[in-house]
N, C-alpha and C positions, 0 to 999 in steps of 0.2 A: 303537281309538284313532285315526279319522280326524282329530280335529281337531288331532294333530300332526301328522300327515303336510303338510295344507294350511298348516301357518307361517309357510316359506318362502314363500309367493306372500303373505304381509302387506309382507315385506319389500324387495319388489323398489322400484325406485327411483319409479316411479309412485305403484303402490301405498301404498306410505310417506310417499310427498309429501303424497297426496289425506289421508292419517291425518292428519297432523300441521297440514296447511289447517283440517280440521273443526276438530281441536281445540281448535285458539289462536282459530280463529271463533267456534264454539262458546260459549268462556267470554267472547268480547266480547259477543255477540247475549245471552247468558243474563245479564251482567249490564246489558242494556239495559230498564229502564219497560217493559212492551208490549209486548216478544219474546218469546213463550214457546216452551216446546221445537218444540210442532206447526207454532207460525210458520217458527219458524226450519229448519225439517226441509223443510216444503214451498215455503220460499224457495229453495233448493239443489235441489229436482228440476229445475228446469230445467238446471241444468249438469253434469245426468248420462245427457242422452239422447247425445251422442257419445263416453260413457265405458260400457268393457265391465260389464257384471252387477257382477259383483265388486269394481270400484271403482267403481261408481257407488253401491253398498251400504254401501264402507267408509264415503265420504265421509258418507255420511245418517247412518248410526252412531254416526261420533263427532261427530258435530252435535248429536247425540240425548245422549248421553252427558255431554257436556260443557257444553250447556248447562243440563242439569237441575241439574249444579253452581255453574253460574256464574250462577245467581237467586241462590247466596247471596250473591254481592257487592253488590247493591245491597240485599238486606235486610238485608246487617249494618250498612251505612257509611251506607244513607239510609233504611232500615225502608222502605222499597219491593220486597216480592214480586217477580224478577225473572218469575217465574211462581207459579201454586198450589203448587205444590209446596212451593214455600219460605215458605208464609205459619207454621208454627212456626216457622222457623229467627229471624224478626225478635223472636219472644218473650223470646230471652234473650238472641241476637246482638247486637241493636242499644243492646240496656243496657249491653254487653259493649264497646262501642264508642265508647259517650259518656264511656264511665270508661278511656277510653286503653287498651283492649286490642282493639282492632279487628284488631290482625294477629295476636292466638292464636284469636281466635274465627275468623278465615278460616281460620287453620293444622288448627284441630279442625275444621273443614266438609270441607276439604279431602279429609284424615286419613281424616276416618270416611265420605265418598262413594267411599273406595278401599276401604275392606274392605267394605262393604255393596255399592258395584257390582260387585265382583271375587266375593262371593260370588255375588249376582244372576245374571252368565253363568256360574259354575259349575254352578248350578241349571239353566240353558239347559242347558248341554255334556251333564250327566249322567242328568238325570232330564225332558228333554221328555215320553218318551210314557208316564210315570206320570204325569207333571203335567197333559200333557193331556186325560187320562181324569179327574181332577180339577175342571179345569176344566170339566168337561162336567155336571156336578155340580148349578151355579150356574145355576137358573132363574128366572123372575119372582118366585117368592115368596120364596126364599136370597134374591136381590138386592133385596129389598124391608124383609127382616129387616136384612141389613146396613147399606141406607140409615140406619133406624132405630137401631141403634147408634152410626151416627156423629151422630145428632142427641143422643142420649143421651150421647156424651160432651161436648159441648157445653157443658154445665150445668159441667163441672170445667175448662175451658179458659180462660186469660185472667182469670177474673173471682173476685171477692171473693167471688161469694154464687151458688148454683146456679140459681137462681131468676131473678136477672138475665140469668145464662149462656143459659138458657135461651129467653127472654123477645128474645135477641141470635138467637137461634138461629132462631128463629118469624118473629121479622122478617124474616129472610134468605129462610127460604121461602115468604113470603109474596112478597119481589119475586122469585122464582124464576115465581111463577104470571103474573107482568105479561108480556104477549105474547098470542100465538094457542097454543091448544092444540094441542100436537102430533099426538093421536090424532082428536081429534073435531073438531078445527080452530076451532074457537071463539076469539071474541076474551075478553079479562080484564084489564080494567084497565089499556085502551090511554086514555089522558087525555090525552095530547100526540102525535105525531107521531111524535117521536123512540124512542118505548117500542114501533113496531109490529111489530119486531122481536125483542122482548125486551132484558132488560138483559145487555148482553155484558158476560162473567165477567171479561174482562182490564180493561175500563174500570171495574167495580166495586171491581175489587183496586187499582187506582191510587186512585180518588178515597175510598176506605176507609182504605187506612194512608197516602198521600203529602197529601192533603190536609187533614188535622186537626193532622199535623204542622207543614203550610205554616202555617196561619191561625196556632197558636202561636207559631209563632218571629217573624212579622209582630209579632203582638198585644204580646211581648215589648219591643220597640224595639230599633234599631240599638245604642245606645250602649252599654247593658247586655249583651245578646247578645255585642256581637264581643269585651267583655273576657273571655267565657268562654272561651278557649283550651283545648282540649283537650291536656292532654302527653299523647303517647305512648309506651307503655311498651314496650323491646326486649322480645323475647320470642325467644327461640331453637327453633328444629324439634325440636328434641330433646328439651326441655321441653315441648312439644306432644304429642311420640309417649308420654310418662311419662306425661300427662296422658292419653290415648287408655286407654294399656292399664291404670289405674287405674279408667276405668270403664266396665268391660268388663259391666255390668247393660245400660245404657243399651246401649251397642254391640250388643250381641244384640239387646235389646228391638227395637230399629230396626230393623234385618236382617233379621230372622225378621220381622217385621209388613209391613215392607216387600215382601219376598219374596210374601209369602201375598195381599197386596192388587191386586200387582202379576199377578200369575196370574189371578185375577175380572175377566172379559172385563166390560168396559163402567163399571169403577170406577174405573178411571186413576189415577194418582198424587198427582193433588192432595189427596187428602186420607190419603196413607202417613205425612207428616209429622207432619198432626196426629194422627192415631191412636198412631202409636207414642209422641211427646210426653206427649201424655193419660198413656198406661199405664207410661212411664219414671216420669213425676210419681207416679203412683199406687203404683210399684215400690220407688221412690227412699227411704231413709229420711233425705233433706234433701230432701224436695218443698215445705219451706216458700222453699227457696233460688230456686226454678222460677219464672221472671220479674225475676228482680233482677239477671240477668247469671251464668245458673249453666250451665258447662260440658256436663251433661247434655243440658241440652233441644237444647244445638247437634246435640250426638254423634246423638240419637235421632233430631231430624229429618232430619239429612242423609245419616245410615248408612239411613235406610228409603226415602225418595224419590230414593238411586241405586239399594236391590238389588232395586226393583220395576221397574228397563227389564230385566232381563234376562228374567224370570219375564214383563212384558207379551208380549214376541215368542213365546211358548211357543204359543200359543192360534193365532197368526197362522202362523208356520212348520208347525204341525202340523196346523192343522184350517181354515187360510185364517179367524180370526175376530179380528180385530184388538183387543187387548186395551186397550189405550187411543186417543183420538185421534193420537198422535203413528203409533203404529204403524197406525193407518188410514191416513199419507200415507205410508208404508214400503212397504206393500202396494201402493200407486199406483206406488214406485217398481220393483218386483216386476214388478206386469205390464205395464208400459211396455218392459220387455227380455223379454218374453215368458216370464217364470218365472211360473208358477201353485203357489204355496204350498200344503202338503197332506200327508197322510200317505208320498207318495212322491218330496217334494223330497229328501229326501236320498240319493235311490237311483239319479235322474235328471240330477243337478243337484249334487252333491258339493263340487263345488268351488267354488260358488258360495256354499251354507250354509253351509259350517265356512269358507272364508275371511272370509266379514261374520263369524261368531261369532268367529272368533280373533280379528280385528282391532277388534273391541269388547271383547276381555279389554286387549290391548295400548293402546287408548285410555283406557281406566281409567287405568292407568299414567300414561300422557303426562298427563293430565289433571288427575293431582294434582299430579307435578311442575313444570306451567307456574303450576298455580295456587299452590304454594307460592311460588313462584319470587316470582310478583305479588303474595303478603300484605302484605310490610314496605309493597311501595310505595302499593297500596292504600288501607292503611288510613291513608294519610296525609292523605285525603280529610276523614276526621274533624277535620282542625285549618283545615281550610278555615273562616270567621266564619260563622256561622251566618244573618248578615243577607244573604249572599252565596249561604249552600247555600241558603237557602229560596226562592230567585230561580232561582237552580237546579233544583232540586226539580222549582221550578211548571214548568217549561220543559221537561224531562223529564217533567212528567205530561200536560199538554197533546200533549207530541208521541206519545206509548204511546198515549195512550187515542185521539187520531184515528187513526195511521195501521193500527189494526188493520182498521178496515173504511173507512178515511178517508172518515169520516162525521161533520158539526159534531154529532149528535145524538148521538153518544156520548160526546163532549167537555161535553156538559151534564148527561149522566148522570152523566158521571165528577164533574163539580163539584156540582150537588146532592146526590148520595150524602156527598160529602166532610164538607160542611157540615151536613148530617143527623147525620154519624158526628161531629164536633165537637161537638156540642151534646149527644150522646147519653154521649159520655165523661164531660164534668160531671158525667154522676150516675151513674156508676158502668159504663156498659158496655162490653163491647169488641166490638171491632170483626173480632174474627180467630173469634168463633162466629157470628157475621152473615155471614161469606163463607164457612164452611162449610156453613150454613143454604142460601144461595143454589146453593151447589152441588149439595149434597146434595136437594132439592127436586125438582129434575124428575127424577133416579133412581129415590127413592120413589114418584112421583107415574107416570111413564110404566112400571115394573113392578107398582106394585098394580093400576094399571087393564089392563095383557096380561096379569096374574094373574085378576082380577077375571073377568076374560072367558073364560079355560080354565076358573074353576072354576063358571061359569053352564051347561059343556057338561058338568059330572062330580058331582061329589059337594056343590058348594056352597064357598061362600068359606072358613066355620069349617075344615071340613076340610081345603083346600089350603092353607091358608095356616098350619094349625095341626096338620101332624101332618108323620112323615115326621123322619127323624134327623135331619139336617141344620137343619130347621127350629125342632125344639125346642130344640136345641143353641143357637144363635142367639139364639130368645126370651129365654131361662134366663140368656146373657150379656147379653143388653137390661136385664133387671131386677136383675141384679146391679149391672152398672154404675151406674145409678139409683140403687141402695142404697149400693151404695160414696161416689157423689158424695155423696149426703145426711148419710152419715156422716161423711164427713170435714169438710165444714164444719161437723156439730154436736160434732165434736171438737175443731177450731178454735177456736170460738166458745166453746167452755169454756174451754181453756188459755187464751184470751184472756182471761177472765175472771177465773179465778184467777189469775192474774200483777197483773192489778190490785189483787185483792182484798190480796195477797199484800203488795204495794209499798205 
């Protein structure tokens, strides 16, 4: 039991300061447009080269921790993704928020990133080098099935009809291919200047959900708009925790998806939200409630996209393989103090790994507590007139989407995507399986073609790609999902029907 021994050095006065700086930074940077965790992580190495190992760790930590919570606040209060991660949390949060209840949907974010990340690094503490044998598991063709699963739940995300869902989803991967090839380097559907780069994901996610919003509330008029005042409704922590441990379906669903995503080196956590979401909705016997402001889908995205940081560093402390981006700029901060992650950091190096690991159980902590702390006042954001937040908005999305690479040509990306996604909602689409689409796209696409290529030296593609447990396993939940989504809208679609017939 090393990792009590190391406690005490969380707590010494340094130590604790540098916790509790991440933290409260943290949840500002996460809910800023354009900051996402890896920003924010490798904004902060610089100010850990004259701090010792260990607190130069803690600080990144709860940097990393905190802000992956703190994208719910601007997806709840302005349906602005403060990162991927949180692109389900806007699916019911920010319904949740226009109807006056913007501070229980922070409180249930809050709530359920503390027992999904609190499990997360128990899964660190306890079970690394089972997990990391695991992890070793996952090769071009596993990572290739998976990609494909999450394009498959696509079809049930956001949308009336799977078809549509779907059709949102293809789009998505279709601009995932605009850029140069990363394997063969080839260019694909550079048309502008701005695109020779590819479409960057954080300017997607603005001008996707912050700009369809902007153009509406414009479109609306001032006069009409500001008489919509929002009341906000008190809501008490406690009535939030009764709420928590009443839907304790969702809560696992989250955790456990979270957890398991969060371990697959090179899948990163933008999409634990939406997976676990999907399969809450799919679990839920109120999944007609999922979009309208229903406490679930908060619970499930935010309990899955904290308990996948602790499971991402498993890959990286044990085997040096960075499991998400964020933990590829953790690893930077690793060997800048000359620690080389590995099967024998912790033999070496002791107190370096269980003080970062305890001091990331302990930032959970602080983390809900500050964020509670900030619900009521938060959510008072909502009664702000809306001819005002949309003026806001756009000033917040203009600043995200330049200053990530402060580039004008992401700032036009970000606004033709917008505009694209506005016109696309009229008939029905959404907008949160197109940024999964975008995501998901070079995963599938750069592991089928390093699969493609092992299995040109072996037995042939059908075989590697179609045999082998793990793989079946995989396919077998690809096609069910498929079948599930099909069903459920052709169940839908009846009960839709007989209720007419009915009335």
């Amino acid at each position: 039991m090393e990792f009590i021994y190391y406690f005490g050095e969380v707590f010494t006065p340094i130590s604790f300061g540098l916790l509790l700086i991440g933290t409260i930074g943290g949840l500002i940077l996460g809910a800023t447009p354009g900051l996402s965790p890896t920003m924010a992580v490798a904004l902060l190495i610089p100010f850990t080269f004259h701090l010792e190992a260990a607190q130069g760790l803690i600080l990144l930590g709860a940097a990393y921790t905190s802000t992956v919570a703190g994208g719910a606040v601007s997806a709840i209060l302005l349906k602005i993704p403060g990162a991927p991660a949180n692109i389900a949390t806007t699916l019911d949060g920010h319904t949740m928020a226009q109807k006056g209840r913007g501070a229980e949907a922070l409180q249930l974010s809050f709530l359920a990133s503390l027992v999904g990340g609190v499990f997360g690094v128990f899964l660190l503490i306890f079970l690394s080098p089972l997990l990391s044998k695991a992890a070793l598991a996952f090769g071009p063709s596993e990572l290739f099935w998976i990609a494909i699963l999450g394009v498959t739940i696509i079809g049930s995300l956001d949308s009336n009809s799977v078809v549509k869902g779907l059709l949102s989803g293809c789009i998505g991967m279709w601009l995932a291919t605009i850029g140069f090839d990363d394997i063969m380097g080839a260019q694909r559907f550079i048309f502008h200047s701005s695109l020779g780069g590819g479409i960057n994901i954080i300017a997607a996610l603005i001008g996707l959900f912050a700009i369809p919003q902007v153009i509406s509330m414009f479109a609306k008029g001032r006069v009409e708009v500001d008489a919509e005042v929002i009341q906000i409704e008190k809501h008490s922590i406690f009535d939030a925790i009764r709420e928590l441990t009443r839907r304790t379906r969702a809560l696992s669903i989250g955790t456990a998806v979270g957890s398991i995503i969060g371990l697959i080196p090179g899948v990163g956590g933008q999409i634990a939200g939406l997976v676990a979401y999907d399969q809450s909705k799919k679990f839920s016997k109120e999944s007609h409630k999922f979009g309208t402001g229903h406490s679930e889908g908060i619970i499930a995205a935010e309990s899955a996209n904290n308990a996948m940081v602790g499971p991402s560093l498993v890959p990286l402390l044990t085997l040096s393989i960075p499991g998400s981006p964020t933990a590829a700029v953790l690893l930077g901060g690793l060997l800048i103090h000359g620690i080389f992650p590995g099967s024998d950091l912790f033999d070496n190096n002791p107190d370096v790994a269980w003080t970062f690991i305890d001091s990331m159980l302990i930032g959970q902590i602080l983390m809900c507590i500050f964020g509670l702390y900030i619900a009521s006042f938060a959510a008072r954001v909502s009664r702000v007139p809306q001819s005002v937040m949309a003026a806001v908005v756009l000033g917040l999305a203009l600043f995200g989407s330049y200053s990530v690479q402060h580039s004008i040509g992401d700032v036009y990306v970000m606004a033709t995507l917008g505009i694209g996604m506005y016109f696309l909602e009229r008939f029905g689409f959404s907008a949160a399986p197109l940024v999964l689409g975008l995501i998901l796209g070079p995963i599938a696409e750069a592991n089928f073609i390093q699969g493609s290529m092992i299995a040109n030296a072996t037995d042939g593609r059908l075989a590697y790609f179609f045999t082998g447990n793990l793989n079946l396993l995989l396919v077998a939940i690809v096609i069910l999902s498929i079948g599930y989504s099909a069903w459920m809208e052709i169940s839908s679609r009846s009960d839709t029907k007989n209720e007419g017939t009915t009335s």
